[in-house]
C-alpha positions as CSV (number, residue, x, y, z in Angstrom):
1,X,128.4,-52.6,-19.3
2,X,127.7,-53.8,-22.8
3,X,128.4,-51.7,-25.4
4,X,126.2,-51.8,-28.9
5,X,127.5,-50.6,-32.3
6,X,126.0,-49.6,-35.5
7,X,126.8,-48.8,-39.0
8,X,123.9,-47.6,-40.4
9,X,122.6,-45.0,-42.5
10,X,119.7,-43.8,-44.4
11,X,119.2,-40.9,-46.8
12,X,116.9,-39.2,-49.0
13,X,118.2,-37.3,-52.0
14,X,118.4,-36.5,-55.6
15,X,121.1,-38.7,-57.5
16,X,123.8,-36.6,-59.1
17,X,124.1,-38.2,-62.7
18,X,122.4,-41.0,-65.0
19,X,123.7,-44.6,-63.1
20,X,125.6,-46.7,-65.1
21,X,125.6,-50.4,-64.3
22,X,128.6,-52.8,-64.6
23,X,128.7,-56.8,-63.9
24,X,131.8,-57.6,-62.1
25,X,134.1,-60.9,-62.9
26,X,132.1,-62.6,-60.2
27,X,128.9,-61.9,-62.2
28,X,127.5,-59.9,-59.0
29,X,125.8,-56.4,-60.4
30,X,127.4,-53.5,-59.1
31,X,126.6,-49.8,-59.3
32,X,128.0,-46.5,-58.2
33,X,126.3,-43.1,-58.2
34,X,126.5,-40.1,-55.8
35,X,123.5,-38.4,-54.1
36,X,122.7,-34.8,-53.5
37,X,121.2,-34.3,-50.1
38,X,119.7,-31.0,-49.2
39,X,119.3,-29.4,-45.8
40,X,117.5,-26.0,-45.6
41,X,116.8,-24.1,-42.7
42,X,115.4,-20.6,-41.1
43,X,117.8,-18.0,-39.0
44,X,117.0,-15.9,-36.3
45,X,116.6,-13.0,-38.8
46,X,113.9,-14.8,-41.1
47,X,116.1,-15.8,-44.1
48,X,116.1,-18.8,-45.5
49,X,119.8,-21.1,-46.5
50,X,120.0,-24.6,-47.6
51,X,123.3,-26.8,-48.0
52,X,123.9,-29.4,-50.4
53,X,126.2,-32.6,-49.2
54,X,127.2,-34.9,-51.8
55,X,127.8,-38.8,-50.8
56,X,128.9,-41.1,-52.8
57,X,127.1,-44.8,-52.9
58,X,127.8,-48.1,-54.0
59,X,125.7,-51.0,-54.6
60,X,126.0,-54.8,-54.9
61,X,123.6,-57.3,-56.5
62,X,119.5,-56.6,-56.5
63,X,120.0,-53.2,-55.1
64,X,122.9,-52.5,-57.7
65,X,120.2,-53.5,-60.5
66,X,117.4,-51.1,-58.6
67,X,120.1,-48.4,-58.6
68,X,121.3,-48.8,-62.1
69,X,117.6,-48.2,-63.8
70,X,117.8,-45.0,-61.8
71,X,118.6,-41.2,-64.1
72,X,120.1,-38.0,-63.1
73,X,117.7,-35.9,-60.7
74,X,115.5,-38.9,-59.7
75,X,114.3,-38.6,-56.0
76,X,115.6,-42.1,-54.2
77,X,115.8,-43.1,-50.4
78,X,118.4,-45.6,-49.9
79,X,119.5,-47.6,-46.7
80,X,123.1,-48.7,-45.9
81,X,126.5,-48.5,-44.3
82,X,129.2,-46.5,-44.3
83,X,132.5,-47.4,-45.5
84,X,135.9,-46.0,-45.8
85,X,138.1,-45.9,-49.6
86,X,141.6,-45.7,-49.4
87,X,144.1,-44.6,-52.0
88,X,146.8,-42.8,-53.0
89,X,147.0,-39.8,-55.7
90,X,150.3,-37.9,-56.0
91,X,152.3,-39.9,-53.1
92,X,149.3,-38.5,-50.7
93,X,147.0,-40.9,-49.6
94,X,143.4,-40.2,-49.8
95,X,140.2,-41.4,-47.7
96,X,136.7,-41.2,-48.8
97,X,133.8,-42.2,-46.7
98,X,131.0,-43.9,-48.9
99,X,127.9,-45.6,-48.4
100,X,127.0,-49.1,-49.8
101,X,123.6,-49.3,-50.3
102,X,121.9,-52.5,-48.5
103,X,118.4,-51.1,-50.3
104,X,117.3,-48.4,-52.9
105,X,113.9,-46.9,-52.9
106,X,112.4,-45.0,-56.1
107,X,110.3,-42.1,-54.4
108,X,107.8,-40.3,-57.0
109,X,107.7,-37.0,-57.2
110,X,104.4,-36.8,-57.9
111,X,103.4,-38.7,-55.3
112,X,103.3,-38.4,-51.4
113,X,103.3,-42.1,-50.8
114,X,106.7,-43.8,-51.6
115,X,107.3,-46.9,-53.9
116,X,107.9,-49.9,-52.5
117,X,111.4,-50.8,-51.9
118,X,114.0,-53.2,-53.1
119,X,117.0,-55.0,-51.4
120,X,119.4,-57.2,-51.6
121,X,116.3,-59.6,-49.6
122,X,117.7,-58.8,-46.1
123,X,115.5,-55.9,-44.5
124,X,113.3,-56.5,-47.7
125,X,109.8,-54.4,-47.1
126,X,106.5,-55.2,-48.4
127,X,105.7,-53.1,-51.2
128,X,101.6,-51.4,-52.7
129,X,101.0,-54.6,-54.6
130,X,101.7,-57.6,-51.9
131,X,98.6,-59.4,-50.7
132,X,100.0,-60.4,-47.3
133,X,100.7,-58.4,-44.0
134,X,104.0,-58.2,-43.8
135,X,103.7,-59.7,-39.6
C-alpha cells in the first residue's frame, strides 16, 4: 500500500505586530511575525464563543519581502509548512511548532475579492492584473 505525506498548511489571520525585515549573511530576506487566527462558533444554548490561536511564521526570500511590508492588524492568508524549533531555556529544552511561509497574501478588508498573491515563484498564482490564463 503506498503511503502519501504532507506538510502543508494554510491560514487566514490578523498578524500580531508591525513585521520587521532582516537580510541574513547569505543576503536571502527573511522575516518573522506571528498570526492571530480566530475561530468562533455557536452552542447548543445560542451563545456565541470565539478562540484565538497564535502561530508563529517565518519567511525566506520574495515571500519574506511580501511579509515584511506587512503592519500590525493587517488581514493576510499565507501558505506553508510546519516546522519544529528546538532550544533550551533554564536547562529545559523547549519545542515550538512554526510555520514557514512558502507564500503570503495581502487580503483587503474592504474588499471581498483577495489580492493577488506572492511567493517565493513555486505555487506562484496569477494575480487581478495578468493578461494571461493562468492554464
Amino acid at each position: 500500500m503506498a503511503k502519501f505525506y504532507e506538510n502543508d498548511v494554510r491560514y487566514a489571520g490578523l498578524l500580531g505586530r508591525d513585521s520587521d525585515p532582516k537580510i541574513l549573511e547569505s543576503g536571502d530576506a527573511f522575516c518573522s511575525n506571528s498570526l492571530a487566527v480566530q475561530k468562533s462558533w455557536k452552542d447548543k444554548a445560542g451563545e456565541w464563543h470565539s478562540r484565538t490561536t497564535w502561530i508563529r511564521i517565518k519567511a525566506f526570500g520574495y515571500s519574506a519581502q511580501k511579509l515584511g511590508k506587512c503592519l500590525k492588524g493587517d488581514n493576510i492568508y499565507i501558505k506553508g509548512e510546519t516546522e519544529d524549533s528546538k532550544w533550551m531555556k533554564n536547562g529545559e529544552e523547549i519545542i515550538t511548532q512554526e510555520v514557514i511561509c512558502r507564500s503570503v497574501q495581502i487580503i483587503p478588508m474592504d474588499e471581498k475579492k483577495p489580492a493577488a498573491t506572492v511567493s517565493n515563484g513555486a505555487d506562484r498564482l496569477v494575480g487581478d492584473d495578468d493578461d494571461e490564463m493562468p492554464y
